[in-house]
Backbone bond lengths (Angstrom), bond angles and torsions (degrees), N, CA, C in turn:
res aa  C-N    CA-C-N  psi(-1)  N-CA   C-N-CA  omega(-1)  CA-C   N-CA-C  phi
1 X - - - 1.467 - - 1.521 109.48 -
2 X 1.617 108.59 124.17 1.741 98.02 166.17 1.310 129.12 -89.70
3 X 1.380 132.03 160.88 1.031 126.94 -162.93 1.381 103.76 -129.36
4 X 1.653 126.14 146.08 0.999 120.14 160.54 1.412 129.75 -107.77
5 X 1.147 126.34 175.86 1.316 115.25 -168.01 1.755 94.45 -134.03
6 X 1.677 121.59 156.32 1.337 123.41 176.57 1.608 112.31 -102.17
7 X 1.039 147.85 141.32 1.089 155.42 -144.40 1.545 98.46 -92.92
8 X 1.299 105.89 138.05 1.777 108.18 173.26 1.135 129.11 -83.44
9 X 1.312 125.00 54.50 1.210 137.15 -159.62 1.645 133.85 79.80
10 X 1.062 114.49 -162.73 1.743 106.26 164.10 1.587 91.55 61.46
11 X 1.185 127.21 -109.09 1.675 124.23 -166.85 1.493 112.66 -59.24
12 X 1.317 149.81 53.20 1.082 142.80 135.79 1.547 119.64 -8.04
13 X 1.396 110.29 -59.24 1.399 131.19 -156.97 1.287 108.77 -68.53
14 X 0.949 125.88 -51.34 1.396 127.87 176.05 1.619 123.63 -76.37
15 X 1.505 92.16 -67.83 1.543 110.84 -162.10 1.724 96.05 -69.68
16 X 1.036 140.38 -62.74 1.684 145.78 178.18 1.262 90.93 -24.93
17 X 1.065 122.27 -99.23 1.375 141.26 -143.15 1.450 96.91 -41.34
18 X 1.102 118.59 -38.86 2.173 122.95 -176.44 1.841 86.02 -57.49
19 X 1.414 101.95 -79.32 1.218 143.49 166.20 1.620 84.57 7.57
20 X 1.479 114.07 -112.62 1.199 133.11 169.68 1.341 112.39 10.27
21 X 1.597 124.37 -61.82 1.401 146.93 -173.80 1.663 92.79 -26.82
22 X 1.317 111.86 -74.37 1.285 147.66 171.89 1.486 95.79 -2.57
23 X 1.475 101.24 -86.87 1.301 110.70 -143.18 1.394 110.37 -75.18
24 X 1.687 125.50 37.44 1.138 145.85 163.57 1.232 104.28 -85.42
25 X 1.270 124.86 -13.85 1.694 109.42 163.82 1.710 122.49 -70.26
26 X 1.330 110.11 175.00 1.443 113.01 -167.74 1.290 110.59 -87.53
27 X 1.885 112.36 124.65 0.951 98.72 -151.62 1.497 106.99 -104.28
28 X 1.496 124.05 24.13 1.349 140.99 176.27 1.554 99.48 -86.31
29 X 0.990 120.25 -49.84 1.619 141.63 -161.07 1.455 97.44 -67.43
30 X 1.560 146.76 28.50 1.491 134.17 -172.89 1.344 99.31 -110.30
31 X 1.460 134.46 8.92 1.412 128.85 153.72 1.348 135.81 -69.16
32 X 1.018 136.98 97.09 2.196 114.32 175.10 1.260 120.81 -29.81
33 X 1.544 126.96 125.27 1.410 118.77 164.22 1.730 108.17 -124.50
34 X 1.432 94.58 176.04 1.551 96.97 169.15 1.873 89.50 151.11
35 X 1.872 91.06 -149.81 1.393 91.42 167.74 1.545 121.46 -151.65
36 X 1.413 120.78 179.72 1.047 120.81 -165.74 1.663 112.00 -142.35
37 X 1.344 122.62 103.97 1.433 142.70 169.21 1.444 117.57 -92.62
38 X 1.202 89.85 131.80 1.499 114.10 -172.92 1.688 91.22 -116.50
39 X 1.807 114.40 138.54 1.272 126.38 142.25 1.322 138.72 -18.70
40 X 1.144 118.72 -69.54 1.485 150.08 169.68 1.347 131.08 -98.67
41 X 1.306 119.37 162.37 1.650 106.72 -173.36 1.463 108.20 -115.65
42 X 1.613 124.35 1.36 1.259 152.40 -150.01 1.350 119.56 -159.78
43 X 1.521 135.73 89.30 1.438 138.88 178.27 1.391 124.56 -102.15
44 X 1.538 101.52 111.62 1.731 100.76 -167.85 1.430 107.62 -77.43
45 X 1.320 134.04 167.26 1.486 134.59 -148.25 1.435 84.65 -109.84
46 X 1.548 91.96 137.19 1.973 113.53 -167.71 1.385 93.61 82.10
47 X 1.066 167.14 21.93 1.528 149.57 -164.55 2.111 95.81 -135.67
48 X 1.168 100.93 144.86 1.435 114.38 -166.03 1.865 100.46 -95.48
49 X 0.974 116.01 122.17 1.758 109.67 160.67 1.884 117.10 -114.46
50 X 1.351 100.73 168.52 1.622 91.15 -163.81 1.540 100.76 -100.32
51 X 1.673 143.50 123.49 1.008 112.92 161.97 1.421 119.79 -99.50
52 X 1.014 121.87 172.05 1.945 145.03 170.80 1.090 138.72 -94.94
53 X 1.242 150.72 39.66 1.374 161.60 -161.76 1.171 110.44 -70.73
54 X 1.402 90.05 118.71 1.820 95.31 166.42 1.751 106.43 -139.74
55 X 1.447 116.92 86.50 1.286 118.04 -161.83 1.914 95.50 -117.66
56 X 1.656 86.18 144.17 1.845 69.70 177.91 2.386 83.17 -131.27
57 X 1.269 71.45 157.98 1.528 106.71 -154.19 2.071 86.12 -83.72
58 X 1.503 112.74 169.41 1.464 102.74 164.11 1.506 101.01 -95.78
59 X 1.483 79.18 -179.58 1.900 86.16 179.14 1.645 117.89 -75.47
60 X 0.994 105.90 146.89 2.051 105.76 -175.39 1.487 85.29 -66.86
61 X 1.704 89.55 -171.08 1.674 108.10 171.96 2.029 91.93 -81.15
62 X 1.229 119.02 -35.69 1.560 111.41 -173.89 1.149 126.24 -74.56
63 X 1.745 106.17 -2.00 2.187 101.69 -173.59 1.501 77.05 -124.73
64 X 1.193 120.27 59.43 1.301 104.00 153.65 1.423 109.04 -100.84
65 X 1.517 130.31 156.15 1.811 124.40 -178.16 1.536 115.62 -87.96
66 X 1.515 118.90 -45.68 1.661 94.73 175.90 1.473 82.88 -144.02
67 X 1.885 104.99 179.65 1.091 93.88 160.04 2.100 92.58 -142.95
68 X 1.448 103.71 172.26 0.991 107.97 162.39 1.393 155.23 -86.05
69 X 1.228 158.85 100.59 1.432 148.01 -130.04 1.437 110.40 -141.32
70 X 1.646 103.43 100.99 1.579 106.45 176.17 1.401 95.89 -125.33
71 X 1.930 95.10 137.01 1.478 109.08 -176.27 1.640 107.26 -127.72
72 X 1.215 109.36 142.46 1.757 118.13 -166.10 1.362 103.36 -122.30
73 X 1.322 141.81 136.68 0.779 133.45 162.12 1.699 114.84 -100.55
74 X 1.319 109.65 109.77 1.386 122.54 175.08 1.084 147.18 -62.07
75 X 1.520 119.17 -24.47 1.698 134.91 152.61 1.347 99.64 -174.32
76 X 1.053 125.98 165.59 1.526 149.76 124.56 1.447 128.49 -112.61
77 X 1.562 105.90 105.06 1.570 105.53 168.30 1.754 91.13 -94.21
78 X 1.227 122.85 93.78 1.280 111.55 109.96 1.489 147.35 -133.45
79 X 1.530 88.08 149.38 1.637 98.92 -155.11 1.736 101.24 -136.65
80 X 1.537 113.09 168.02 1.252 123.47 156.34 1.617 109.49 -129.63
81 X 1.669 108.36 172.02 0.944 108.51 175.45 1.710 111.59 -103.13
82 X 1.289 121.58 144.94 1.039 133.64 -176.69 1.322 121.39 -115.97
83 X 1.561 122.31 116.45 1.497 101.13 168.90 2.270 103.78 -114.06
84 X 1.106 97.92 158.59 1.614 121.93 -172.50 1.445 102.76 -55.28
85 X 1.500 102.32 -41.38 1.602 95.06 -177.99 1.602 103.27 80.65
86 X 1.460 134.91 16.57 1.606 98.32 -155.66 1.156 121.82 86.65
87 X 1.337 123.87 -14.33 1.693 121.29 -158.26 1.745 101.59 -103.76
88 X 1.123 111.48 22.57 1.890 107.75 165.63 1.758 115.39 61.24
89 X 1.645 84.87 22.88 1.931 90.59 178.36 1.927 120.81 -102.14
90 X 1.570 97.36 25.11 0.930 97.34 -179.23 1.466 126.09 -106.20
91 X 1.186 131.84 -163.09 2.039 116.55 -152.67 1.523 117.63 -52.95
92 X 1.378 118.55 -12.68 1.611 130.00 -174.17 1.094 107.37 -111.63
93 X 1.929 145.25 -23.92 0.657 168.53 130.66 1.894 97.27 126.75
94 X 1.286 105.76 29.38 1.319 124.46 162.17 1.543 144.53 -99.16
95 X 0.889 142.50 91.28 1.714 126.90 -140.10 2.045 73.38 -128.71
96 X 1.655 92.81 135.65 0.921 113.46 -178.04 1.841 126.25 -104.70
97 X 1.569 93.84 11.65 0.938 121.98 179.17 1.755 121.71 -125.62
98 X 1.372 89.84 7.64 1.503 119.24 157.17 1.785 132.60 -35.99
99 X 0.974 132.02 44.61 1.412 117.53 -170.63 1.859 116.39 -25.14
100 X 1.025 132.16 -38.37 1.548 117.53 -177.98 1.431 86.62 -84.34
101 X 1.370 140.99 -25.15 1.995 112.60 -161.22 1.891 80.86 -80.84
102 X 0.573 139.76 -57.66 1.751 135.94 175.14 0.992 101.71 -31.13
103 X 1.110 132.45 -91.92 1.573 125.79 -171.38 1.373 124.63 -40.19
104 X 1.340 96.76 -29.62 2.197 108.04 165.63 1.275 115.66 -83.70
105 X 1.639 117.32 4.36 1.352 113.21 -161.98 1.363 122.62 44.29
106 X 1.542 112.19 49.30 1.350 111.58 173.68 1.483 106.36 -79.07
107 X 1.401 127.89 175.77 1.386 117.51 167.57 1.310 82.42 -154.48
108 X 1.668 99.13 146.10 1.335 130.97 -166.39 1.831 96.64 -93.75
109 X 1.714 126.40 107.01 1.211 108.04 -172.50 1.111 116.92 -105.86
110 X 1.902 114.77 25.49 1.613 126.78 177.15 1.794 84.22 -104.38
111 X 1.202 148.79 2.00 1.687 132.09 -162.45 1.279 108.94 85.11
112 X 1.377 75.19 -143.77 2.139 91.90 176.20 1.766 91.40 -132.13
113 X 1.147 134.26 40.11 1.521 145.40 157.79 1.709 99.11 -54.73
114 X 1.021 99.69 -76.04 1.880 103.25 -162.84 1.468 107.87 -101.62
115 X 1.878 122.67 14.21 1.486 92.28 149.38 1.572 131.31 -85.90
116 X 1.625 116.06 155.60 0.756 155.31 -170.02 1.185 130.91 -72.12
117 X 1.427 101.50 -5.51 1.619 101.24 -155.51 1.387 114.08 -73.63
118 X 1.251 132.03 -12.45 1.454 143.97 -174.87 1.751 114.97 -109.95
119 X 1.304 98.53 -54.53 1.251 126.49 177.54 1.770 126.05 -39.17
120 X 1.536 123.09 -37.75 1.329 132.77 -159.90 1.244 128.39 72.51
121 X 1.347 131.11 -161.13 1.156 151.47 151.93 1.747 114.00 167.66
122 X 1.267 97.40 140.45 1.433 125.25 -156.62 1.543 89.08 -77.29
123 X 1.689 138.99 132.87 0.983 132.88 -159.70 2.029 87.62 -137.07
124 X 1.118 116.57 116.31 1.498 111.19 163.56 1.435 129.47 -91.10
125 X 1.612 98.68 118.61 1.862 116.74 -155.00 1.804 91.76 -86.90
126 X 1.107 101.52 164.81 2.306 127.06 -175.47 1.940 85.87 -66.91
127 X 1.444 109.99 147.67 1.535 89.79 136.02 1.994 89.12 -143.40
128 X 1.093 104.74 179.18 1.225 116.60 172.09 1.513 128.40 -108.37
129 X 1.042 131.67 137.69 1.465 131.04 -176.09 1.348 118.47 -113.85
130 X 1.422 125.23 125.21 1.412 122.34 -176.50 1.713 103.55 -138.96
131 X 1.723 78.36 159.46 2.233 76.22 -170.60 1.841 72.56 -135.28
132 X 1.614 98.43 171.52 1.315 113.97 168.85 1.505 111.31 -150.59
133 X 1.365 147.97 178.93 1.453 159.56 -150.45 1.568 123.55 -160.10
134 X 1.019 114.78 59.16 1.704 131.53 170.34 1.817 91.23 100.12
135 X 1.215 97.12 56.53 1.995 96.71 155.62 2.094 81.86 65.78
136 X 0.652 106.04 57.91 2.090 95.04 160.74 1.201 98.36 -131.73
137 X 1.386 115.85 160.26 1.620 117.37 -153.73 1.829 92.94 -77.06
138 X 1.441 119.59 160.87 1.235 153.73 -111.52 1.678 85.28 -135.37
139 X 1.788 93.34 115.56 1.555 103.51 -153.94 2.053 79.41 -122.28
140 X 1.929 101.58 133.55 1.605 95.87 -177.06 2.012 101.11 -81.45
141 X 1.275 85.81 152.85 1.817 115.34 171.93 1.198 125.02 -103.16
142 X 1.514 106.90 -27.29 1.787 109.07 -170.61 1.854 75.94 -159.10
143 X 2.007 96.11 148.13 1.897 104.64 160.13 1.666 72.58 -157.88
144 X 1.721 90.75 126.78 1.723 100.84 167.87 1.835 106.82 163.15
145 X 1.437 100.94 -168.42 1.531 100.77 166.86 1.867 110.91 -126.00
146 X 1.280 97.66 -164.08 1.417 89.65 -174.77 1.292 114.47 -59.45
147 X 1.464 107.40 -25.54 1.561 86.76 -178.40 1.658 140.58 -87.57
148 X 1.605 96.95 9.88 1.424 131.88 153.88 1.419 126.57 -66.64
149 X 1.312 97.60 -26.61 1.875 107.96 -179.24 1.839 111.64 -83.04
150 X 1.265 75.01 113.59 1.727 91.34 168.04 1.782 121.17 -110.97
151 X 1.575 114.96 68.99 1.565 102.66 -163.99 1.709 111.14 -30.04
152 X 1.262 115.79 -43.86 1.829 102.80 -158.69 1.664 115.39 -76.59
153 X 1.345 81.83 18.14 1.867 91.00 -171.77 1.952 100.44 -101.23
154 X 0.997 134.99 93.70 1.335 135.38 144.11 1.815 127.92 -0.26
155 X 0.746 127.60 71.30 1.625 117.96 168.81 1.250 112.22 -87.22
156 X 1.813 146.38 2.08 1.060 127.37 111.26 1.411 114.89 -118.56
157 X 1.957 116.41 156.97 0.715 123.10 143.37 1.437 119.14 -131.59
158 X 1.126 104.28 144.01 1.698 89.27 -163.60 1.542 115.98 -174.28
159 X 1.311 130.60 145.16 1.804 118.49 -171.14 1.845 97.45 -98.10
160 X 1.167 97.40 145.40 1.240 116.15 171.49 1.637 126.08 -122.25
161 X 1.366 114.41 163.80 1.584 100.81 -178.35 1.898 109.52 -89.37
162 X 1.005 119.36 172.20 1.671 103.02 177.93 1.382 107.91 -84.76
163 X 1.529 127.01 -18.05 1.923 114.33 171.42 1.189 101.08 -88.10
164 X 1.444 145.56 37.07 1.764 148.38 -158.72 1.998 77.80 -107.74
165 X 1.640 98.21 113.16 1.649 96.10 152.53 1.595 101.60 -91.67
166 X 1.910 95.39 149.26 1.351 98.52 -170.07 1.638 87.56 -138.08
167 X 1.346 114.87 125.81 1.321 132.05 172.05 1.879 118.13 -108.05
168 X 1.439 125.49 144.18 1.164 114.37 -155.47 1.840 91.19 -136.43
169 X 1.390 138.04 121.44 1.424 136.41 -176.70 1.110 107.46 -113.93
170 X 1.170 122.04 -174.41 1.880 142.69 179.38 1.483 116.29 179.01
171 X 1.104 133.34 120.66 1.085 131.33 131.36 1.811 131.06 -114.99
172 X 1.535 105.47 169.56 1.420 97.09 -169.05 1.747 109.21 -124.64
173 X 0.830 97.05 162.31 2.022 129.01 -172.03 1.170 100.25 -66.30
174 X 1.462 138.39 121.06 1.669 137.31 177.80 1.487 93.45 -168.22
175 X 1.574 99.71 136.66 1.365 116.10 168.28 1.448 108.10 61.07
176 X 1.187 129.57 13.56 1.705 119.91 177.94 1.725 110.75 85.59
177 X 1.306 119.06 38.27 1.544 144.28 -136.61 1.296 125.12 178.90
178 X 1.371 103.17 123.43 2.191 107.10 -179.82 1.123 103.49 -96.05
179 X 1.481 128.45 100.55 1.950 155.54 164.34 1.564 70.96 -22.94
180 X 1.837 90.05 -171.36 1.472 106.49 176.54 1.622 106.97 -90.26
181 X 1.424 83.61 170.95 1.789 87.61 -170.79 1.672 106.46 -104.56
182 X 1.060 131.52 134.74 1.475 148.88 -174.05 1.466 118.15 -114.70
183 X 1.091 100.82 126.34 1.658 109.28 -158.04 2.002 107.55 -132.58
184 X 1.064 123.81 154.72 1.512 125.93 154.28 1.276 127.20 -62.07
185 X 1.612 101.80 -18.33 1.855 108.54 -164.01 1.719 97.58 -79.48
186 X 2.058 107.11 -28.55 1.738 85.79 -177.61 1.457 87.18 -130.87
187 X 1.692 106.25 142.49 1.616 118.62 172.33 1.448 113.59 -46.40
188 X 1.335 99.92 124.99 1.850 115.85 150.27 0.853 148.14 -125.15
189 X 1.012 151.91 -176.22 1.564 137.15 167.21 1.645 90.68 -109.51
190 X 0.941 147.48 29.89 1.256 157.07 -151.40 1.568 90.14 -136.95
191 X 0.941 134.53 -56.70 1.842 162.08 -155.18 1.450 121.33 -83.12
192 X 1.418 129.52 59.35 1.896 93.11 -176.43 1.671 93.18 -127.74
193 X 1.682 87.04 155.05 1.764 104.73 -167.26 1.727 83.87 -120.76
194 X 1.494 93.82 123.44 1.772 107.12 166.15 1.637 106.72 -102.22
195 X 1.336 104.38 149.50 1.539 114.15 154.78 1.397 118.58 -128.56
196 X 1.224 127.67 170.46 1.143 140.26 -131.84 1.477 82.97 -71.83
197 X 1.211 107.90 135.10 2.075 115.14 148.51 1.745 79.95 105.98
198 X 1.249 115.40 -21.28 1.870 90.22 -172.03 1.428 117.94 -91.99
199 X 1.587 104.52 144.48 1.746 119.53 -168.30 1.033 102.68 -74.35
200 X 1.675 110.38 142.11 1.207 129.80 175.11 1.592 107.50 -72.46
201 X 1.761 100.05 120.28 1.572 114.60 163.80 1.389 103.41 -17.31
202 X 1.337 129.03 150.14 1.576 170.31 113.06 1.479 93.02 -13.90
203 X 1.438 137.59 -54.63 1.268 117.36 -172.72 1.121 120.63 -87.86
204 X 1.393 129.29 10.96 1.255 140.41 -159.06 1.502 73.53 -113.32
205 X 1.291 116.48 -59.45 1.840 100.72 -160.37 1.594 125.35 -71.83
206 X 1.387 93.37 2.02 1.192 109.89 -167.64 1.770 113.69 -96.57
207 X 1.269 91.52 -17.17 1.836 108.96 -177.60 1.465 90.66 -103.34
208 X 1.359 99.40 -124.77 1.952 103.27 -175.47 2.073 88.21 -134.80
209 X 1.406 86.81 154.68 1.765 99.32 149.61 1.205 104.01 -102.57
210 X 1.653 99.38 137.49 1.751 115.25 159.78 1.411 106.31 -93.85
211 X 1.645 94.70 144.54 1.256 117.37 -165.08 1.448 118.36 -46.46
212 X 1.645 121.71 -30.46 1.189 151.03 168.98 1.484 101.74 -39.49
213 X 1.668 126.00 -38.54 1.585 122.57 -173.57 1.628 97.54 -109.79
214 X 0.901 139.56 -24.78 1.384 127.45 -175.77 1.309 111.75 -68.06
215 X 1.077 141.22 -42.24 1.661 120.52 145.50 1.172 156.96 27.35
216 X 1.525 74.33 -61.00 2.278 114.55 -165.05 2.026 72.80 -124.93
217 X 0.814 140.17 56.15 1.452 125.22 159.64 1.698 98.64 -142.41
218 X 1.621 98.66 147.47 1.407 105.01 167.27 1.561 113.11 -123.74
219 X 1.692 120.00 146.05 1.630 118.54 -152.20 1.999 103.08 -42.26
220 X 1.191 126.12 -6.55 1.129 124.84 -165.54 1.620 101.61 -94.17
221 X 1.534 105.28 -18.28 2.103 112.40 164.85 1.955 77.24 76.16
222 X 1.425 113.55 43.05 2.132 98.33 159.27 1.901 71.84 -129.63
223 X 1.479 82.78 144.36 1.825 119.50 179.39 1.586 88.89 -54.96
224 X 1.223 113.34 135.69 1.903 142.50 165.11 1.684 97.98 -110.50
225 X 1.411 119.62 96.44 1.349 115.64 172.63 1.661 86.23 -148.62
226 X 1.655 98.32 -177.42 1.536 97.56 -176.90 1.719 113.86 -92.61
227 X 0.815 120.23 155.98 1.981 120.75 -159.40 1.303 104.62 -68.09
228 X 1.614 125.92 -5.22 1.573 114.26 169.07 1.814 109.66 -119.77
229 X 1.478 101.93 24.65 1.703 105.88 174.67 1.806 111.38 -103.51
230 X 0.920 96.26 -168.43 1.752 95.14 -174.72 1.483 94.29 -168.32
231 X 1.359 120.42 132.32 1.389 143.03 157.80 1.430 113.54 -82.70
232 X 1.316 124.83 107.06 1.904 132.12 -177.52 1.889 84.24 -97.02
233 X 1.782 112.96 119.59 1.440 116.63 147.36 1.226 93.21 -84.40
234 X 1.421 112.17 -175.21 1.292 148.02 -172.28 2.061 139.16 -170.22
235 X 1.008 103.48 65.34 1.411 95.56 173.46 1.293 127.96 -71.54
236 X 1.543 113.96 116.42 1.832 129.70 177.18 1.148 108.42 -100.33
237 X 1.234 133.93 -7.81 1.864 112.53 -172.55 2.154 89.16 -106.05
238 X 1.040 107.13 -74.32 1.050 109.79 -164.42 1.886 124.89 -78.55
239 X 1.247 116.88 152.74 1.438 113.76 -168.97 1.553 96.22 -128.11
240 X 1.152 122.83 -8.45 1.572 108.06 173.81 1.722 114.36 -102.46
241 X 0.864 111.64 160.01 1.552 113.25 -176.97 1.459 128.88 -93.53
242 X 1.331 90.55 -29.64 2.061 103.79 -179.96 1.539 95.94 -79.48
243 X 1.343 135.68 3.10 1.439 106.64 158.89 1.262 105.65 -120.59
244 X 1.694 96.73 169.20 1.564 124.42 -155.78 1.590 104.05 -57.41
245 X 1.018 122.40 -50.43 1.098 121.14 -165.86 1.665 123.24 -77.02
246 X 1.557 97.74 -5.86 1.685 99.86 152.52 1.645 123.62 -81.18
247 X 1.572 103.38 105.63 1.453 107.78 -168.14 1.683 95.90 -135.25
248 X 1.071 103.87 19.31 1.703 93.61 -178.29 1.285 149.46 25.49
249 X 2.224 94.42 38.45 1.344 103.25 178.96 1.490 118.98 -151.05
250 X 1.926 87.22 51.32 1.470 104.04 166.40 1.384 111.03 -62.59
251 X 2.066 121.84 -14.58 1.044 97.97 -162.49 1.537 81.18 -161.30
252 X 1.494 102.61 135.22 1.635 100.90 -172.53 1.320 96.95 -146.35
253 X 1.340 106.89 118.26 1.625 139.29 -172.80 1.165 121.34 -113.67
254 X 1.428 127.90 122.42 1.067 148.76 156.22 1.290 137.15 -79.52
255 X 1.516 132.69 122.60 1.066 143.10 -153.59 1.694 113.75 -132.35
256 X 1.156 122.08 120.55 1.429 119.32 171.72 1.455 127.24 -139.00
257 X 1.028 121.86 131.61 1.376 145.10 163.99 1.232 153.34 -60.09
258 X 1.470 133.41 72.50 1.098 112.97 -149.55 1.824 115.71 -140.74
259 X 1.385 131.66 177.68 1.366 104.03 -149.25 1.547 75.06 -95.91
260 X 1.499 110.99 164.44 1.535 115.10 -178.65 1.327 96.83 -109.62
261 X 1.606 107.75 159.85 1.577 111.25 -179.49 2.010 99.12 -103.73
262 X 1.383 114.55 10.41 1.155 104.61 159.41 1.412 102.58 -96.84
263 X 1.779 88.53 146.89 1.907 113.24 -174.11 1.956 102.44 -95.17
């Protein structure tokens, strides 16, 4: 029988997620059963008896037959902030502080109430989601923004084998341009996969949670999910860590596990 082993940290990204597959077996079932016959009911000392074994072992993490894999995608905030500049992109699509609507004699007939020009607004950018199955090229699951995300909607469902490595990516839409793409298959600090009972990073608590992860949080901020699911964050805009806006939850993914009733 082979055995696998779970990685001590550091590779999450890769090795877990195979890993995980695994632990869709039953996890009552880790005793030997069967039985055991003996010859005789009475063995005199020096005297030989025959025994009979017929014990069956549980299943490893490797003879297991399928497993199940449903993935949700849970939000994406990503966004930037935008200001108009002057440029007439604000709630009327009139800015009265416009240099060309002046020169056209436009007139702004909300005031200067809702321009923008100083002010911002938080604009939510596309990103794309892709998973793949032992390194084969990288098939999309989700292309949209938050307001495309429907968690109870499935973008996979699907049986898998239990040695199936399964890697999960994203990148996002900025400036008329696809940022870099961030994946499980190579370590980042860009990248982290929680399982159930583990505390939310220090830098997460240190920025804000979006409402999108508090959910899956218990008042103690350690992940409440079920012991064979996995939460994939994801940061796409930013690559440094000392600023605020690295919170690693441009993109919050859901992962689940489950035993399949195909053999």
């Amino acid at each position: 029988m082979k055995h696998s082993h779970l990685p001590l940290g550091g590779r999450l990204m890769t090795g877990c997620i195979a890993c995980l597959c695994s632990f869709s077996s039953v996890f009552a079932a880790d005793i030997p059963t069967g039985k055991l016959n003996v010859d005789r009911t009475l063995v005199r000392v020096g005297s030989l008896s025959k025994l009979d074994w017929n014990i069956k072992f549980p299943v490893g993490p490797t003879e297991l037959r399928k497993t199940q894999i449903r993935v949700r995608i849970l939000g994406s905030s990503f966004q930037e902030n935008r200001t108009n500049n002057g440029g007439g992109n604000n709630l009327d699509g009139v800015d009265s502080s416009n240099p060309s609507n002046i020169k056209k004699g436009i007139v702004d007939p909300s005031g200067t109430y809702d321009d923008e020009k100083k002010l911002g607004k938080a604009v939510l950018l596309p990103v794309e989601v892709m998973w793949n199955i032992n390194n084969s090229s990288w098939t999309r699951l989700f292309y949209g923004t938050q307001s495309d995300v429907n968690p109870s909607t499935l973008v996979v469902d699907s049986t898998v084998n239990p040695t199936d490595i399964i890697n999960f990516g994203a990148h996002g839409f900025r400036n008329k341009a696809w940022l870099p793409f961030y994946s499980t298959a190579t370590p980042s600090q860009n990248v982290l996969v929680l399982q159930n009972g583990a505390t939310i990073p220090t830098i997460i608590q240190q920025t804000f949670i979006e409402s999108i992860l508090k959910p899956y949080l218990g008042a103690d901020n350690k992940v409440k999910i079920g012991t064979r699911d996995l939460i994939i964050l994801l940061e796409l805009g930013q690559t440094n860590p000392i600023y605020a806006d690295f919170n690693l939850q441009d993109l919050v993914i859901l992962v689940t596990y489950e035993e399949s009733a195909v053999k």
